[in-house]
N, C-alpha and C positions, 0 to 999 in steps of 0.2 A: 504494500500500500504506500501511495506516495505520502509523503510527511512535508507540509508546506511552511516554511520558517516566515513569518510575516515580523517586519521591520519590527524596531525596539528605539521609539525618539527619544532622543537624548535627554527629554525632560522627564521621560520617563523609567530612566536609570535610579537606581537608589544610591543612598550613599551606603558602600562598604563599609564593612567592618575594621578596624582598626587593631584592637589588643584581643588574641585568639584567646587569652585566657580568662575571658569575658562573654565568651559564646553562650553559655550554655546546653541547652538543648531544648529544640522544638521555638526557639520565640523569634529568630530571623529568618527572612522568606527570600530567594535569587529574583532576579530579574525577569525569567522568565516560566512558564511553563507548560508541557505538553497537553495536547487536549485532542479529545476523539469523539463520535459520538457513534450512539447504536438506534435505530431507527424500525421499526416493525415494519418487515415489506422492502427493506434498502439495506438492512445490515449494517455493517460500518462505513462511516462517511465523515470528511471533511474534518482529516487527520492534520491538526498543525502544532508548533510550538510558536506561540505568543506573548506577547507582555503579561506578567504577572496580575491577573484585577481578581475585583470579585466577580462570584456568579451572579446574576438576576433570574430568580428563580420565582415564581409564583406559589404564592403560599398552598396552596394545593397540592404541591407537586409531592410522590409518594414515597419518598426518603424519608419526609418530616411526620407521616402519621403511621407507616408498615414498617419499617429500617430495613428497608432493603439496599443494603448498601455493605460492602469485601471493603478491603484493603491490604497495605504489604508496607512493609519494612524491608532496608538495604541500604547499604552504605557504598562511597566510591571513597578511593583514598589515593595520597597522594603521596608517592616515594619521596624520595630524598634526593631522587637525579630526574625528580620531576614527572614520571611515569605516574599518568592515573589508570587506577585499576576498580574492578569491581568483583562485587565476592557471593561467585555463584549463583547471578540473575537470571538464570534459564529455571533454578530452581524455584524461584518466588512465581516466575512467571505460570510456573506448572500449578506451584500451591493455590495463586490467584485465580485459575481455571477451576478447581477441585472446589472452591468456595464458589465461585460465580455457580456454577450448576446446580450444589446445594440451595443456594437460595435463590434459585430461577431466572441469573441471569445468563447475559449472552458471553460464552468464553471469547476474550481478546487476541486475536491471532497472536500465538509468541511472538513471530517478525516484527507486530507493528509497537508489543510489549518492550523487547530487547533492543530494537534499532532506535523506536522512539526515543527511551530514556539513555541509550548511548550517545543520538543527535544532541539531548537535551543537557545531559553532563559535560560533554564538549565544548558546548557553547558557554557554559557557565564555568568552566574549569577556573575562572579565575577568583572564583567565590567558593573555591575547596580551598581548607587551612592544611598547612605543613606542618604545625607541632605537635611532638608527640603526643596521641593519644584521640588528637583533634579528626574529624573526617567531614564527610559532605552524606547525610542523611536523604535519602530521596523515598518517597511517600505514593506510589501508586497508589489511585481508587478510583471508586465506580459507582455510582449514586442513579437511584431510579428518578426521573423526573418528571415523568407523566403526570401533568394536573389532574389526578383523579383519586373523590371518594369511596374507594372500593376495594377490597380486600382481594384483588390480585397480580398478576406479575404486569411491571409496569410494559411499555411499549415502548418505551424512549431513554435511551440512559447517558449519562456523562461519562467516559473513561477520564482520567485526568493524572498527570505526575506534578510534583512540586518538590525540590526542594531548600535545603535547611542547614547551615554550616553549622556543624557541633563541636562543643569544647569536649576536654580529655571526661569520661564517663564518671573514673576514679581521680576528681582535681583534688583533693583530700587524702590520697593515696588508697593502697589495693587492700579496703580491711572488712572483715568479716561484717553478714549482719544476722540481726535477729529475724526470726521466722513465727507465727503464731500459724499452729495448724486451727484451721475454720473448723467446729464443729458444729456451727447454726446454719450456718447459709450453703447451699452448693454451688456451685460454678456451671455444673453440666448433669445431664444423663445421655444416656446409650438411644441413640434414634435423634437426640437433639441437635445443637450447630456446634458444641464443643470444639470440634474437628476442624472448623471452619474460622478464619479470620474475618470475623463482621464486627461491627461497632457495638450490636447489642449485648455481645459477651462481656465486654467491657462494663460497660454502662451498669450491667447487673451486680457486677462485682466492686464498685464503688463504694457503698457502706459498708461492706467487711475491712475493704482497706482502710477507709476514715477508723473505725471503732476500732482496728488494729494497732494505729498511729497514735490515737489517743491511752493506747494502754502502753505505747512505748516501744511499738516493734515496726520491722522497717516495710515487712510486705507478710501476705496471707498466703500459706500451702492447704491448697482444697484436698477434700478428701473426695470419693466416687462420691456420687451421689444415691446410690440407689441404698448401700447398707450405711456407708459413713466408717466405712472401712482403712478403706485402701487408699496411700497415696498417688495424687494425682500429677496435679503443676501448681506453682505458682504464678500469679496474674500476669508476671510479665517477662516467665524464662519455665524451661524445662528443669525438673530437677535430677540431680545426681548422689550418689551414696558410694561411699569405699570403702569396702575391708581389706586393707591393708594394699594388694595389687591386684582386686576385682572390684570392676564400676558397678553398680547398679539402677536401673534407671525405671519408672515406671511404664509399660507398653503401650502402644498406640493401639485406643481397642472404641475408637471412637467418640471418645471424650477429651480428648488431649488434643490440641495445638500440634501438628507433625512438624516441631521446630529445626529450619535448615539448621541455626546451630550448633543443633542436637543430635543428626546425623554428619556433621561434622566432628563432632566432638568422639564419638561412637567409631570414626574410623579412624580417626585419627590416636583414640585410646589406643588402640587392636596394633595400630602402625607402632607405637611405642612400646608395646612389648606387655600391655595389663589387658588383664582381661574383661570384657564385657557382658555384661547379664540383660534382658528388659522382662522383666516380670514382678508382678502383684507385689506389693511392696506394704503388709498391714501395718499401721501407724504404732498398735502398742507392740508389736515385737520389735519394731524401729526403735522407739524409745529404750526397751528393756537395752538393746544392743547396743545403743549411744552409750548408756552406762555401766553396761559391763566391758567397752572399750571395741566392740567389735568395729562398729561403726567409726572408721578413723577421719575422713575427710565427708563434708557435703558440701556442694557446689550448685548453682545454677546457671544455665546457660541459654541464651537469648542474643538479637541482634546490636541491641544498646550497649551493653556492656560487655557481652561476648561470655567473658565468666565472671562470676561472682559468689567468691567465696562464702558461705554460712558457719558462725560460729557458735551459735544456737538455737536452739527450738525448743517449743513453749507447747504445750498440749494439754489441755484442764487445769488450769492452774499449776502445771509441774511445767519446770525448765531445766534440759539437759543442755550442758555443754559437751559441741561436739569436737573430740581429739583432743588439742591444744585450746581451743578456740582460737587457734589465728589461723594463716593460711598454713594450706598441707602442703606438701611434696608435688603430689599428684596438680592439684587445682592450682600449685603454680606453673606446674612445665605445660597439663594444655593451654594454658593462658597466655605464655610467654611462647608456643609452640604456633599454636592459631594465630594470634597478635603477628607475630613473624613471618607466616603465611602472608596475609592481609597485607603488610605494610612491604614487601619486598625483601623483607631482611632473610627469611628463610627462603627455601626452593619451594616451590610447588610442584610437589612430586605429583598430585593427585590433579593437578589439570582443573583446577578450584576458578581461577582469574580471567578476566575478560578484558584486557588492554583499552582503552577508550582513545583513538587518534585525535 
């Protein structure tokens, strides 16, 4: 599909960012972004990348009363001899498809997925940061927009990319956090959108986070939902468990996020020489095993922060510290092994990177 770049006036430039250790995450927006649309009867049409504005969207339209609306996380980054790279877009694009179909929309040709946001990072390359830890966050989505009261799949949709220059994740340095496992609220069941990257999974998980914060921990680990069993994920990374030099990770059984870099992290364990598990992982024999010392590292892993270390966990009013509670062995080398990947420093033995001209 052709991809049409329409001019950028200079009055319409922003002013750049200046000190990267000021970034943040998520609150600065580039100059420009990609846009597509999907049409009932025409398919996709009238692929461009454009000045940054807002939508004008009609308060009708059926994002704002159904949610029907995917999105994706991914990063491009930037070497040290200038090389921008991206990390393993073929795989969000695949995940983005498996979520559109769940929630009855139209899958995005890969080509116009991959080519788009490589046209789109090119051109903006100059609003990706070079300091350690810093990258260029880019944001696929896809919003129903059909002006209509009625509870089904819309006819008209926006694809859209945008993004977001981020500061280093860990500006505080790489330290462990607290975890409250949720016993009130669930995240997901089996048949539901768990599996799926949509805004309403989110949305539903906001007050466990707030009342989580308020008791002093840093994020929520769900349990299934159907007994209140078994570990799940937390809201915004997969989780991980180590006895000593075996991973273990909860299974994708339908209710779990299928996190790229979670399947990253899985081969790249196996490539270093520990072994991997993914199976049922009960909450109180997890705890029993935290404190009889089995349970040596836990970790989580997501696109934001890549890893992140857990130095405790909290479940009924009981809090085990796990290992040391600082970082382990393990959950430093895939961190400093991935990280290396990513930025150029290591090889990419596994064919991970997409060079962006």
């Amino acid at each position: 599909m052709e991809i049409r770049v329409l001019p950028l006036p200079e009055e319409r430039k922003k002013t750049k960012y200046t000190d990267e250790s000021q970034l943040g995450f998520g609150k600065l927006f580039t100059d420009r972004m990609l846009v597509a649309e999907w049409k009932a009867g025409q398919g996709w049409v009238d692929a461009r990348i454009e000045p940054y504005a807002p939508f004008s969207l009609d308060p009708a339209c059926m994002v704002f009363h159904y949610a029907q609306e995917i999105f994706e996380g991914l990063k491009a980054y930037r070497w040290e001899d200038g090389t921008i790279t991206l990390f393993r877009p073929e795989m969000n694009a695949r995940r983005f498809n498996r979520s559109a179909a769940r929630m009855c929309m139209p899958e995005v040709p890969e080509e116009l997925f991959l080519d788009g946001i490589a046209r789109l990072v090119s051109l903006e390359r100059e609003w990706i940061p070079s300091s350690p830890g810093t990258s260029l966050y880019i944001r696929p989505t896809m919003i129903a927009v059909e002006p209509m009261l009625g509870v089904k799949p819309s006819n008209h949709f926006y694809f859209y990319a945008i993004l977001s220059p981020v500061g280093a994740y860990y500006a505080a340095g790489f330290n462990p956090v607290s975890i409250l496992v949720e016993d009130k609220y669930v995240r997901a069941v089996p048949g539901g959108t768990g599996e799926v990257k949509t805004g309403a999974n989110y949305a539903a998980s906001l007050k466990s986070g707030l009342e989580a914060k308020e008791k002093g921990y840093d994020q929520v680990l769900w349990l299934d939902g159907v007994e209140r069993r078994y570990i799940e994920e937390v809201g915004a990374m997969n989780m991980f468990f180590a006895y000593d030099d075996r991973i273990v990770t909860a299974p994708l059984a339908g209710t779990i996020l299928p996190g790229i870099t979670r399947q990253s992290v899985l081969l790249l364990a196996q490539e270093l020489g520990y072994k991997v598990e993914e199976r049922q992982i009960d909450v109180d024999v997890l705890m029993a095993e935290i404190k009889e010392g089995k349970v040596t590292e836990a970790f989580g892993s997501g696109t934001a922060a890549v890893i992140t270390p857990v130095g405790k966990l909290c479940y009924k009013d009981e809090c085990v510290q796990v290992g040391s509670g600082g970082v382990g062995c393990i959950t430093q080398k895939l961190y400093d092994t991935l990280c290396g990947i990513q930025t150029g420093k290591l090889p990419d033995t596994f064919g991970w990177l997409r060079k962006i001209d």
